[in-house]
C-alpha positions as CSV (number, residue, x, y, z in Angstrom):
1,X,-18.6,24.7,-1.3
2,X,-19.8,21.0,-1.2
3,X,-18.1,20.9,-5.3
4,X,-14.9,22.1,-4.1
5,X,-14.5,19.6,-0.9
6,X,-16.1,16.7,-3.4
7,X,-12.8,17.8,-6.2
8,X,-10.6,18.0,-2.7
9,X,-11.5,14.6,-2.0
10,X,-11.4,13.0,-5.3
11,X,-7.5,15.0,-6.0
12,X,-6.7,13.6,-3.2
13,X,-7.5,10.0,-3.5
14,X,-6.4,9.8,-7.3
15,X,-3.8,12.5,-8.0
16,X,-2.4,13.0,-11.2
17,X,-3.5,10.0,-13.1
18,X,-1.0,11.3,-16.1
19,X,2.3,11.2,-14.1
20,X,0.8,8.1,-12.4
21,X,0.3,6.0,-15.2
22,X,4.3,7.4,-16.5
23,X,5.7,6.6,-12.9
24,X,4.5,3.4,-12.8
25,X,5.8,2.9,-16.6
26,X,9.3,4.2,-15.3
27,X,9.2,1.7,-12.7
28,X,8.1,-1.5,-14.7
29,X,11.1,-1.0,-16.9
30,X,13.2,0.1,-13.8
31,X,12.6,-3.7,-12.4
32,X,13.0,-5.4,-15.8
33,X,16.5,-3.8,-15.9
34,X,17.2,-5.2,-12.4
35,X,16.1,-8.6,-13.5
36,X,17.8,-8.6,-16.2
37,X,20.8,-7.5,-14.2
38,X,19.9,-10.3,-11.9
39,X,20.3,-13.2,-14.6
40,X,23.3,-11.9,-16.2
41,X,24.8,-12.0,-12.3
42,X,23.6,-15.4,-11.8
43,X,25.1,-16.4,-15.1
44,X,28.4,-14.8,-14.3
45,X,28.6,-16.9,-11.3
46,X,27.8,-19.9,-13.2
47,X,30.6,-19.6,-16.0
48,X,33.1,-19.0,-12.8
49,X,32.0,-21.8,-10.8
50,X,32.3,-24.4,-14.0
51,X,35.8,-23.5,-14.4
52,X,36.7,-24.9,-10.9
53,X,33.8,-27.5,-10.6
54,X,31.6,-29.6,-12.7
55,X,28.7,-27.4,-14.7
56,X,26.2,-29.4,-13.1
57,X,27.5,-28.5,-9.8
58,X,28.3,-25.2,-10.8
59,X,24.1,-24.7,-11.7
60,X,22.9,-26.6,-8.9
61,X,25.3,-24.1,-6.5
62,X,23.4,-21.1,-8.2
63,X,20.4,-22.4,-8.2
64,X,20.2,-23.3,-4.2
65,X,21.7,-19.7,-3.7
66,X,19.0,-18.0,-6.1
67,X,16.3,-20.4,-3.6
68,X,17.9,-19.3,-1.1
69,X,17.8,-15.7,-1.6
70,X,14.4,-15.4,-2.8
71,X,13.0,-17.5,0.5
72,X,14.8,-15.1,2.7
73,X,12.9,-12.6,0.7
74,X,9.5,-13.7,0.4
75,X,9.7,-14.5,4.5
76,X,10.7,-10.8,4.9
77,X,7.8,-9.7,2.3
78,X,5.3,-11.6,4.2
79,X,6.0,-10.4,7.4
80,X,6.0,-6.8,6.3
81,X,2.8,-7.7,4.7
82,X,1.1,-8.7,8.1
83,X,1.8,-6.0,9.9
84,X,0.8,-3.6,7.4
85,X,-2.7,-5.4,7.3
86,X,-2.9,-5.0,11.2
87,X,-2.6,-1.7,10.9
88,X,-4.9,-1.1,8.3
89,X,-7.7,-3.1,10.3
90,X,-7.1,-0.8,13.5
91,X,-7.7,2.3,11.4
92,X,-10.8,1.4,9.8
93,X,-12.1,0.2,13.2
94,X,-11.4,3.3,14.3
95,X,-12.5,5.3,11.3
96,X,-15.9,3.4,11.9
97,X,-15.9,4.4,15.6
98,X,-15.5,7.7,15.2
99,X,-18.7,7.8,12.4
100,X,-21.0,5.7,14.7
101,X,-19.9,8.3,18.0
102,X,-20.3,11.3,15.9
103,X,-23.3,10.9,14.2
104,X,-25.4,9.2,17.2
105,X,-26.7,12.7,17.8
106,X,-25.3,12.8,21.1
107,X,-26.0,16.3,23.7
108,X,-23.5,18.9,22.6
109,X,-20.7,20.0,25.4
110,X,-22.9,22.6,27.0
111,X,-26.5,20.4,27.1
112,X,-28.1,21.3,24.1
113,X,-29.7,19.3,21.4
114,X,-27.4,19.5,18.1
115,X,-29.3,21.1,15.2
116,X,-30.3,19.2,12.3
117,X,-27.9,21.4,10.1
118,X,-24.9,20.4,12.7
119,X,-25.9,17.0,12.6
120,X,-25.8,16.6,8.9
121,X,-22.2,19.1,8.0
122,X,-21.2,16.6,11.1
123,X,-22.2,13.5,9.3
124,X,-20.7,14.5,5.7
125,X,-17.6,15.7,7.3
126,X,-17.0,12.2,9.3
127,X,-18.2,10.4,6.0
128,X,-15.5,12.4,4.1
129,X,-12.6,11.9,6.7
130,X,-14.0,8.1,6.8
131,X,-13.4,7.4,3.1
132,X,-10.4,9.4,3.1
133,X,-9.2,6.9,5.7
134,X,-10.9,3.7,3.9
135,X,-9.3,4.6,0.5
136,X,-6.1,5.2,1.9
137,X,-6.3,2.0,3.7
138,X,-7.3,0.0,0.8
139,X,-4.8,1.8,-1.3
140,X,-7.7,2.2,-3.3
């Protein structure tokens, strides 16, 4: 029983690494197609602007509107970023709360003394849920 909840746990935290490792391939070349895409757009805008302005003016036009974009976007990112990390800190504390409470070896509901067979499926159980909770927080 303990095998089967230790290959629970580790399918869980790590999946598939095969259609990981190809999703994550699919998506590198997903982005460098957008960039790409990106550049050829900025260029676009370039050789339209220089035909009613100066090409300097016409780059330096692109270029504050490329700065532009991407501060708008990092200020976004970061925000997102912050309260993510908030989060994550409030559910480890209380992942660690919940392990400190349950294995203190506190009286059971109806006054009796937890056996030392409870206390320890208690303790592995909590530990479990608690790295469950910790991985998926760390994003492993």
């Amino acid at each position: 029983m303990l095998e089967d909840l230790m290959k629970a746990f580790v399918a869980s935290q790590f999946g598939d690494v095969k259609k990981r490792t190809a999703g994550v391939a699919l998506e590198v070349v997903a982005f460098s197609f957008i960039g790409l895409a990106i550049a050829f757009l900025a260029l676009s805008c370039f050789l339209w602007l220089s035909t009613f302005m100066e090409m300097w003016l016409a780059a330096l036009t692109v270029s504050a509107l490329v700065f532009g974009i991407s501060g708008v976007l990092i200020l976004v990112g970061r925000s997102m970023m912050q309260r993510k990390t908030i989060q994550q800190e409030s559910d480890i504390t209380s992942a660690i709360e919940a392990l400190t409470s349950l294995t203190s070896g506190k009286v059971k509901a109806d006054g009796e003394n937890p056996t030392p067979e409870e206390t320890n499926a208690t303790i592995f159980g909590v530990a479990l849920a608690a790295g469950v909770i910790l991985g998926r927080a760390f994003k492993r």
